[in-house]
DONURO-857012 format. One record per atom (N, C-alpha, C): x, y, z; residue in one letter; chain; atom name; residue number from 1. Coordinates in nm, 4 decimals. Example, Ala and Ser with C-alpha at 12.3 -4.5 7.8 and 13.67 -1.06 7.14 Angstrom:
BEGIN
ATOM        x        y        z code unit site pos
ATOM   1.3190  -0.5690   0.7800    A    A    N   1
ATOM   1.2300  -0.4500   0.7800    A    A   CA   1
ATOM   1.3200  -0.3300   0.7800    A    A    C   1
ATOM   1.2850  -0.2250   0.7080    S    A    N   2
ATOM   1.3670  -0.1060   0.7140    S    A   CA   2
ATOM   1.2900   0.0030   0.7870    S    A    C   2
//
This chain:
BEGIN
ATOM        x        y        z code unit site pos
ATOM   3.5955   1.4751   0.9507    X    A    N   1
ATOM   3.5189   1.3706   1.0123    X    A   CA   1
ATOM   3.3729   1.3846   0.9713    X    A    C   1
ATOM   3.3219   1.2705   0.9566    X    A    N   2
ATOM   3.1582   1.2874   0.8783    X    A   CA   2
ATOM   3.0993   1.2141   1.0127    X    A    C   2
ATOM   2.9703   1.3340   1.0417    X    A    N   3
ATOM   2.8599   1.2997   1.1239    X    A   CA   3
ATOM   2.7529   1.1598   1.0566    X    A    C   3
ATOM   2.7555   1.0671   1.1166    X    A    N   4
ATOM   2.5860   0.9839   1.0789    X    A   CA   4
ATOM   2.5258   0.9941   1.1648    X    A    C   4
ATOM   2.3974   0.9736   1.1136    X    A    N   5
ATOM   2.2657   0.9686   1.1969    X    A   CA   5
ATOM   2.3132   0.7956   1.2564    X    A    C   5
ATOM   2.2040   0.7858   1.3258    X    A    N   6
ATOM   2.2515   0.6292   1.3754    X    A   CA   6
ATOM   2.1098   0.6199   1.4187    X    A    C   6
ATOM   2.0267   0.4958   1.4683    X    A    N   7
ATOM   1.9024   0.4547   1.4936    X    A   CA   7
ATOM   1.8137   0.4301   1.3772    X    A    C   7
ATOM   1.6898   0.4280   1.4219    X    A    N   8
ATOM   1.5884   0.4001   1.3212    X    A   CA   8
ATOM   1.5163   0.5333   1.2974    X    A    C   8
ATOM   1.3984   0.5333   1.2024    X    A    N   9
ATOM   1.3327   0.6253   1.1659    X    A   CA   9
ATOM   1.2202   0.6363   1.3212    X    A    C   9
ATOM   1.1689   0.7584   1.2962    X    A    N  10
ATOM   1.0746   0.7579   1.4189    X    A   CA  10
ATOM   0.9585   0.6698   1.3746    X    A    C  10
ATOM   0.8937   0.6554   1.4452    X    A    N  11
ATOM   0.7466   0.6000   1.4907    X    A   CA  11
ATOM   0.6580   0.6643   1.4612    X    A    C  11
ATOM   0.5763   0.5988   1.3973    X    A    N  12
ATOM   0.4661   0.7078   1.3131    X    A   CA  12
ATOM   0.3020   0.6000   1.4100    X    A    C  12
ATOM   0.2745   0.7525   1.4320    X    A    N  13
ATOM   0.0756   0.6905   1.5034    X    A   CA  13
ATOM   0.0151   0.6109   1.4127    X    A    C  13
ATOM  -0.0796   0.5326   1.5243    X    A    N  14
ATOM  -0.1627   0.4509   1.4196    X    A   CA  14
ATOM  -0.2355   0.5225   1.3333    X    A    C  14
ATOM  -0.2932   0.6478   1.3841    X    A    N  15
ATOM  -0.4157   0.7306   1.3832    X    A   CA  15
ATOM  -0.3970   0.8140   1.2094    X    A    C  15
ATOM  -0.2398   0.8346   1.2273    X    A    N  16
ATOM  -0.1922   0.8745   1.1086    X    A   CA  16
ATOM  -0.1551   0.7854   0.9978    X    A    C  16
ATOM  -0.1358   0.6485   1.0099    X    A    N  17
ATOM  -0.0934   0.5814   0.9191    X    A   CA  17
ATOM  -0.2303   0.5557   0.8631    X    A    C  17
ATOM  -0.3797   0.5178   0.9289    X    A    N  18
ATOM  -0.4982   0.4887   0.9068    X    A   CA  18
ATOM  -0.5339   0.5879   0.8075    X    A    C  18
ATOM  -0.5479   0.7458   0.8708    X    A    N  19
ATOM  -0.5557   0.8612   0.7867    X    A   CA  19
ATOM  -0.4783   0.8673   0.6087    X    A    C  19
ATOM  -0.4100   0.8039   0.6094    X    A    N  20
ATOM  -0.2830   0.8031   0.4945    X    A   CA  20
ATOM  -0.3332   0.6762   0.4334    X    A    C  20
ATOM  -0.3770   0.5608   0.4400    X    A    N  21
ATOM  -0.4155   0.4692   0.3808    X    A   CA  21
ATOM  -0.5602   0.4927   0.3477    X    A    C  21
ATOM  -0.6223   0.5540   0.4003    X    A    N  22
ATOM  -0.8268   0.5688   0.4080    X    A   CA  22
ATOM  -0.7330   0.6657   0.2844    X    A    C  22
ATOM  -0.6784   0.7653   0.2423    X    A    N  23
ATOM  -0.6446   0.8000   0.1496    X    A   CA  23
ATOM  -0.6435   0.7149   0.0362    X    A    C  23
ATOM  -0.5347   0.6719   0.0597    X    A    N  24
ATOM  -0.4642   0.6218  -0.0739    X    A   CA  24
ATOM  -0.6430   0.4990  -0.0977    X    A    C  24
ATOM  -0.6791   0.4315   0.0016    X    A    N  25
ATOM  -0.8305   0.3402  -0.0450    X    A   CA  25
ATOM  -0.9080   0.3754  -0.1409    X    A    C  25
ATOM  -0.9286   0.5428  -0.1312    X    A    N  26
ATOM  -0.9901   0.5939  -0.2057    X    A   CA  26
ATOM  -0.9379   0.6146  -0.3657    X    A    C  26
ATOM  -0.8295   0.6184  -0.3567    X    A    N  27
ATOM  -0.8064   0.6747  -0.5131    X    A   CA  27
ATOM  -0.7684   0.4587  -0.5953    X    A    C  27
ATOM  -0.6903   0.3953  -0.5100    X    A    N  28
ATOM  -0.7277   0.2613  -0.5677    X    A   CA  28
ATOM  -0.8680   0.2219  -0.6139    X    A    C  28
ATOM  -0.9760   0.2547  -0.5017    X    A    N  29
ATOM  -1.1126   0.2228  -0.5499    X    A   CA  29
ATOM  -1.1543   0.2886  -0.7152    X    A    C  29
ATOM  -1.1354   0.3619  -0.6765    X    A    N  30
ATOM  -1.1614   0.4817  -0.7801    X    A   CA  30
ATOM  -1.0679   0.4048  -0.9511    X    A    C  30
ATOM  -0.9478   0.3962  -0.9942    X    A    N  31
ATOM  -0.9015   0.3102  -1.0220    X    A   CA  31
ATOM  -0.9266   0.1549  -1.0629    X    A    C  31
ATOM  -1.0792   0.1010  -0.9639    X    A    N  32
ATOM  -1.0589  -0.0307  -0.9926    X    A   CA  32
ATOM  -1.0130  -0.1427  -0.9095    X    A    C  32
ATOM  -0.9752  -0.0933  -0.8144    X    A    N  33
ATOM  -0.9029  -0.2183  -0.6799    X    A   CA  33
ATOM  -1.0057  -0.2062  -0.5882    X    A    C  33
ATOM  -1.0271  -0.3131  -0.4962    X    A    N  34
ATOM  -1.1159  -0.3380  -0.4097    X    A   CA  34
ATOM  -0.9953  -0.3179  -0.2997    X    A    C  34
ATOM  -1.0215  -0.2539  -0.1775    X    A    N  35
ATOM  -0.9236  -0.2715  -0.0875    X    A   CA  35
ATOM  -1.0521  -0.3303   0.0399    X    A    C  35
ATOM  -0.9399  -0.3592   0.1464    X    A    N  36
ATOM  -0.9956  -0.3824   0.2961    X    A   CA  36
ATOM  -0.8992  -0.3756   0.3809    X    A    C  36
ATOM  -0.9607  -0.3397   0.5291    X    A    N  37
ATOM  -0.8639  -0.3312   0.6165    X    A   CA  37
ATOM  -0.8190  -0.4247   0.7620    X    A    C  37
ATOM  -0.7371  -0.4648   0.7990    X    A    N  38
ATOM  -0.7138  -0.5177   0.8942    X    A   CA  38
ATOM  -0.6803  -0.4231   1.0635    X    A    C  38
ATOM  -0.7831  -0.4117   1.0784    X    A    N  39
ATOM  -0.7717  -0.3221   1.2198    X    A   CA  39
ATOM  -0.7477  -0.3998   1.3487    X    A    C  39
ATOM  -0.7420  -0.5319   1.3035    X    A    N  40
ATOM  -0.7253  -0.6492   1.4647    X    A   CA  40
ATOM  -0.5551  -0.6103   1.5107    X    A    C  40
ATOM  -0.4342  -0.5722   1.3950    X    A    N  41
ATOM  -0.3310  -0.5481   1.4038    X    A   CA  41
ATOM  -0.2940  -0.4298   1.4760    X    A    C  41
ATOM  -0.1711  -0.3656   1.4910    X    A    N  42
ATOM  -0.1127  -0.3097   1.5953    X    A   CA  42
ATOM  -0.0448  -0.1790   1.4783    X    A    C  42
ATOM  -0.0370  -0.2295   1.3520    X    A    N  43
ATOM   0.0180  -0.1406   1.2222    X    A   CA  43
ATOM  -0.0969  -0.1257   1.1505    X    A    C  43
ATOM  -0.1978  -0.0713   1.1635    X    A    N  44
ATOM  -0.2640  -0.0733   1.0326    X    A   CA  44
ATOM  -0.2094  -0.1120   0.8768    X    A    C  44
ATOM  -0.3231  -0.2093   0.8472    X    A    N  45
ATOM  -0.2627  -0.2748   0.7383    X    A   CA  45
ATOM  -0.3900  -0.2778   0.6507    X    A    C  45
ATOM  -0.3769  -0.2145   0.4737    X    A    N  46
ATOM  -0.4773  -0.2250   0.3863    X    A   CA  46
ATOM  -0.4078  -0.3555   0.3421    X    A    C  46
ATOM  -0.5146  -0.4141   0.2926    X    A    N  47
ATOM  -0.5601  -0.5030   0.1538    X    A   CA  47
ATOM  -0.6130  -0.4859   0.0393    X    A    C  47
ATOM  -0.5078  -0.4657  -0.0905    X    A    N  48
ATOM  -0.5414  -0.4819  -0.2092    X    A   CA  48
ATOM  -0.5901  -0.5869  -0.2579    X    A    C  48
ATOM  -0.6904  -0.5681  -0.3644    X    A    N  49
ATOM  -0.7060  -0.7239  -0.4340    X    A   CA  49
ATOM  -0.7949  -0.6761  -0.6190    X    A    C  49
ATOM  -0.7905  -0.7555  -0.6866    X    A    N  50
ATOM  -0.8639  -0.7303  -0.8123    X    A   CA  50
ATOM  -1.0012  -0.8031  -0.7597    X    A    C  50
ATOM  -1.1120  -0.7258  -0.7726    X    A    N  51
ATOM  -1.2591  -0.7771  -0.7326    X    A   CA  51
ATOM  -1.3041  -0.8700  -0.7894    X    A    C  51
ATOM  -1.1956  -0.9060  -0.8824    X    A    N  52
ATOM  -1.2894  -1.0506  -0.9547    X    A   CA  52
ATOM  -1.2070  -1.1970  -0.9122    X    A    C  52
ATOM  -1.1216  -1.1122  -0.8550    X    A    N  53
ATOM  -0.9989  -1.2318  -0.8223    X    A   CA  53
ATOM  -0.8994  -1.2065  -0.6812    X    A    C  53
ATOM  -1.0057  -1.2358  -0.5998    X    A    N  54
ATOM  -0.9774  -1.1580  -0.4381    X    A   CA  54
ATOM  -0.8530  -1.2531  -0.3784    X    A    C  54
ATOM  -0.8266  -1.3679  -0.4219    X    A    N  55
ATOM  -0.7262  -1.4554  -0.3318    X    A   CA  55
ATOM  -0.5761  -1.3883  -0.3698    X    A    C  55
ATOM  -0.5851  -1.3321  -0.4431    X    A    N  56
ATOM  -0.4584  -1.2671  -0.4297    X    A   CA  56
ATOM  -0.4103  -1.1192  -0.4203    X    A    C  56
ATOM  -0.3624  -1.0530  -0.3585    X    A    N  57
ATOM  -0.3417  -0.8986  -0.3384    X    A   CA  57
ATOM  -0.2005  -0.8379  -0.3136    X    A    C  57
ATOM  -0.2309  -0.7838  -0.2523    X    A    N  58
ATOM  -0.1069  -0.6740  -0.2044    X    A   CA  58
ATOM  -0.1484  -0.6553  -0.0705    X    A    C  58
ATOM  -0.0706  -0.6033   0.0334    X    A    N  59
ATOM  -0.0948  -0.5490   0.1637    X    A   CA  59
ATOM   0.0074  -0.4331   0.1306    X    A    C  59
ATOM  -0.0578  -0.3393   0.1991    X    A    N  60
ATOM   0.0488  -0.1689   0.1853    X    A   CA  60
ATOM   0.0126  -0.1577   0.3476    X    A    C  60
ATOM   0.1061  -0.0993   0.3941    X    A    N  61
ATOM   0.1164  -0.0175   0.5374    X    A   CA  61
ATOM   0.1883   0.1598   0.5171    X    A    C  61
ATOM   0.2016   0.1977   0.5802    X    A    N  62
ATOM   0.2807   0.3531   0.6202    X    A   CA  62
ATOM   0.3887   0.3069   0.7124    X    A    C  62
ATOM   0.4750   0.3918   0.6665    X    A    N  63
ATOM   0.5960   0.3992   0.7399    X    A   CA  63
ATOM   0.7196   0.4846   0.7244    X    A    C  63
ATOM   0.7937   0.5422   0.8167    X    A    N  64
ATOM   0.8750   0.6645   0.7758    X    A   CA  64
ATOM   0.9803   0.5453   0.7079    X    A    C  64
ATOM   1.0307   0.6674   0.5808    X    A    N  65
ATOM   1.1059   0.6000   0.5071    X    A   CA  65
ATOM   1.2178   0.7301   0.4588    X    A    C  65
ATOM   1.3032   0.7166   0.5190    X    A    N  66
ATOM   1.4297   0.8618   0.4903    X    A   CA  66
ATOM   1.3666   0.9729   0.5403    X    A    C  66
ATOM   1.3522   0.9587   0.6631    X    A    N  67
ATOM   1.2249   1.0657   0.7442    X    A   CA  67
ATOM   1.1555   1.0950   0.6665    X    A    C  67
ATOM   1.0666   1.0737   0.5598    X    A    N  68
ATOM   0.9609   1.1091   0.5593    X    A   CA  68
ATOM   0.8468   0.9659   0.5136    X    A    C  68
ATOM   0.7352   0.9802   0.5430    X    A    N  69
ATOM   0.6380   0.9134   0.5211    X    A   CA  69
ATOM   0.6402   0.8158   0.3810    X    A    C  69
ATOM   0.5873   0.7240   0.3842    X    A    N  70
ATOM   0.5640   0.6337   0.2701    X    A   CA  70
ATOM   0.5355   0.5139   0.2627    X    A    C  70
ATOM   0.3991   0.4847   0.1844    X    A    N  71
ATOM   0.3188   0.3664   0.1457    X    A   CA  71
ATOM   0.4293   0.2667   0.1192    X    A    C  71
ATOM   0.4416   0.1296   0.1820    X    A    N  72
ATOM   0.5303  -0.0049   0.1606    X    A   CA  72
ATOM   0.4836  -0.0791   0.1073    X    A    C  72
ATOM   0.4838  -0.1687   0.0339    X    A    N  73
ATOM   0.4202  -0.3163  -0.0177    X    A   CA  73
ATOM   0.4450  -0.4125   0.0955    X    A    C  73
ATOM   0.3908  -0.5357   0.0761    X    A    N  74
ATOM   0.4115  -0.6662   0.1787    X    A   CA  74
ATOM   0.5511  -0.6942   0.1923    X    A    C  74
ATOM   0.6149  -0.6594   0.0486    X    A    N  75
ATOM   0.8270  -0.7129   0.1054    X    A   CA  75
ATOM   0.8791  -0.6105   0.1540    X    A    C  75
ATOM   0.8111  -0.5109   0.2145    X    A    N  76
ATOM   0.8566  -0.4024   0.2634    X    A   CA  76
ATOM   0.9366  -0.3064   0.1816    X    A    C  76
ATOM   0.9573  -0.2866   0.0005    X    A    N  77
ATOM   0.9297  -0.2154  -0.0397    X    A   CA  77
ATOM   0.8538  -0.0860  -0.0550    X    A    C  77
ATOM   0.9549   0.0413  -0.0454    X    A    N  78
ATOM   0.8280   0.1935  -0.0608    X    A   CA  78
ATOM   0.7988   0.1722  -0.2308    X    A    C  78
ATOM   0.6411   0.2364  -0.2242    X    A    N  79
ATOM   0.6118   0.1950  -0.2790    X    A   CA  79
ATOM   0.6113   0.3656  -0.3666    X    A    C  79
ATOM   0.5776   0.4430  -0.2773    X    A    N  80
ATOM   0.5592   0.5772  -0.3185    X    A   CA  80
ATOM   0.5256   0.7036  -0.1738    X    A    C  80
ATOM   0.5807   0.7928  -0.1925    X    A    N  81
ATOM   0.5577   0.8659  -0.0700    X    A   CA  81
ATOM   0.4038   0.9013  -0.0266    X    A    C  81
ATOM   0.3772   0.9420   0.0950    X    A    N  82
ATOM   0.2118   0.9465   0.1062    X    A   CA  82
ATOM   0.1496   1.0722   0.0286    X    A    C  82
ATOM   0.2208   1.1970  -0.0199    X    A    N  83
ATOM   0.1785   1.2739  -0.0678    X    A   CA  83
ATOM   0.1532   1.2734  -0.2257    X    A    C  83
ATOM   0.2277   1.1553  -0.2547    X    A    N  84
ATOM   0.2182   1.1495  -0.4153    X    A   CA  84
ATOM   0.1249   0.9899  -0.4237    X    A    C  84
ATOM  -0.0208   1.0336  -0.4247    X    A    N  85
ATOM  -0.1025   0.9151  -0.4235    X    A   CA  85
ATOM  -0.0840   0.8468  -0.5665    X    A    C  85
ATOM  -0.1086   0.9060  -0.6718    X    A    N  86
ATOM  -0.0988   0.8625  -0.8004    X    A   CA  86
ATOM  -0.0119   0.7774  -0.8147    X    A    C  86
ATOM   0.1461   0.7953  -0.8169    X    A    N  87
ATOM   0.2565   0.7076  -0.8122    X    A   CA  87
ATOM   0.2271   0.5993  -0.7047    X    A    C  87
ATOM   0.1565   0.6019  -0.5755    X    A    N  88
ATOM   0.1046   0.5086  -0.5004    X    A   CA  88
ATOM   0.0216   0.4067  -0.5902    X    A    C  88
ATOM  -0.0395   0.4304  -0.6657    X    A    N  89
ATOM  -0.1650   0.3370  -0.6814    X    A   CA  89
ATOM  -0.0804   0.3512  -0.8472    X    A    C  89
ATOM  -0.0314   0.3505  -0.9024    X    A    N  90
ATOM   0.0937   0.3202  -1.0225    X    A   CA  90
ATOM   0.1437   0.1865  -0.9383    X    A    C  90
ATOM   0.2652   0.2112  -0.8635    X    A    N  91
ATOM   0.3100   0.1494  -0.7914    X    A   CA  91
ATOM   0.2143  -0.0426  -0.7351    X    A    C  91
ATOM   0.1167   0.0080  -0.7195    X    A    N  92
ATOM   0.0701  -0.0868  -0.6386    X    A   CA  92
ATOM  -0.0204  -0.1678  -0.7652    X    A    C  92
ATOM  -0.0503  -0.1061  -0.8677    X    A    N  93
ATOM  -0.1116  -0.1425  -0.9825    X    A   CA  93
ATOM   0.0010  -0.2028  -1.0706    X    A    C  93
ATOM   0.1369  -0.2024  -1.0848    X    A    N  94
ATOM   0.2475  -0.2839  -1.1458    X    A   CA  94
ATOM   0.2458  -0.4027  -1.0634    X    A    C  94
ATOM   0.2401  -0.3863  -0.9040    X    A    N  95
ATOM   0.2832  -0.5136  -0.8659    X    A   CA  95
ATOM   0.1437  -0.6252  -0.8770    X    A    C  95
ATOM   0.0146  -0.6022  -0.8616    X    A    N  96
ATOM  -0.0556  -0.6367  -0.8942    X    A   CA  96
ATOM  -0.1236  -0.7199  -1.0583    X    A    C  96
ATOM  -0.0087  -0.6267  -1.1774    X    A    N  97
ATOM  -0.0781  -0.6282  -1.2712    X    A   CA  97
ATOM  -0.0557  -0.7927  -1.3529    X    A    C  97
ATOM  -0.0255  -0.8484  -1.2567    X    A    N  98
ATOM  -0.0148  -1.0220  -1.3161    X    A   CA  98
ATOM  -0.1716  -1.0366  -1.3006    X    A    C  98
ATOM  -0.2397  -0.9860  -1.1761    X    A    N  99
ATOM  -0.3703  -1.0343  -1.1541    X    A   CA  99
ATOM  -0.4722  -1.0387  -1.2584    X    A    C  99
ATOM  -0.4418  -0.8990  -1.2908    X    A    N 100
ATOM  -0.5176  -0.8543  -1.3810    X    A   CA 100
ATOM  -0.5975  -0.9547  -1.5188    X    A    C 100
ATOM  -0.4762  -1.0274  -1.6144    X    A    N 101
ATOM  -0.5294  -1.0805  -1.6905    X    A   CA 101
ATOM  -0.5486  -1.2264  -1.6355    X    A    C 101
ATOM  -0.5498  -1.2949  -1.4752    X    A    N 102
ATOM  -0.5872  -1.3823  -1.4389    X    A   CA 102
ATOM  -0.7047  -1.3574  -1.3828    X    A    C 102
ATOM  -0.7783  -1.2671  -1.3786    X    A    N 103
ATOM  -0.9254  -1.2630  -1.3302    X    A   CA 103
ATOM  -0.9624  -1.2099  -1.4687    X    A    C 103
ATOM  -0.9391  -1.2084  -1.5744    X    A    N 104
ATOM  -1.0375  -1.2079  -1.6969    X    A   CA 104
ATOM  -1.0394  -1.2933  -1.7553    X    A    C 104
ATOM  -0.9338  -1.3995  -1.7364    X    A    N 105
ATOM  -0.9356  -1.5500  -1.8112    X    A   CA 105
ATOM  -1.0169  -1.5884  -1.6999    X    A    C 105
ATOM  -1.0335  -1.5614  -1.5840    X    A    N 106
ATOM  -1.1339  -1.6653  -1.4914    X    A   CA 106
ATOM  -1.2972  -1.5982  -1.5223    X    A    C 106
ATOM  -1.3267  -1.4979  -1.5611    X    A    N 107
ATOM  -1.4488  -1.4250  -1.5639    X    A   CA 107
ATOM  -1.4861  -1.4979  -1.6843    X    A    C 107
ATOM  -1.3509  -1.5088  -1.8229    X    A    N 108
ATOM  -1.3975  -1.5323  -1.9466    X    A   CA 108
ATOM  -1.4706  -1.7053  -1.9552    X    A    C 108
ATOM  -1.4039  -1.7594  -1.8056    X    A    N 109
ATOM  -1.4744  -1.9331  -1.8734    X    A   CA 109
ATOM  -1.5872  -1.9776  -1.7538    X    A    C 109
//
């Protein structure tokens, strides 16, 4: 007979998901992405965007994902675990990277 788990993942603090994104902000900036945050919400939620071309982005949150921690995109895709920032901002820089050459054709005219 095989045991399953059954329920959801636990509940992760705001305090910690904030901590884990003020992370990952930093190494996107660093990188080239402008982020911002939405603190009016109940999940902390960043905003990605290309600085030359802000109407479109990404939103990432935290959330346990196979018990352990990990950065999501807006379709609720993980995107990368919280300890592996690099693959985070990989991750979030593929889904983004349409932007990319649409804010240099808009810079270029």
């Amino acid at each position: 007979m095989r045991i399953r788990r059954t329920g959801t993942a636990p509940q992760v603090c705001a305090d910690l998901q904030r901590h884990h994104l003020d992370r990952l902000s930093w190494a996107l900036v660093e990188a080239g992405w402008a982020v911002s945050f939405r603190s009016a919400d109940l999940i902390p939620l960043m905003r990605v965007v290309q600085p030359a071309f802000p109407l479109v982005g990404e939103s990432v949150t935290v959330h346990a994902h196979r018990w352990r921690l990990w950065f999501h995109d807006s379709s609720g895709r993980a995107i990368a675990p919280v300890s592996d920032l690099r693959r985070a901002v990989a991750g979030i820089g593929v889904s983004l990277a349409p932007c990319r050459p649409a804010a240099s054709r808009r810079d270029a005219a």
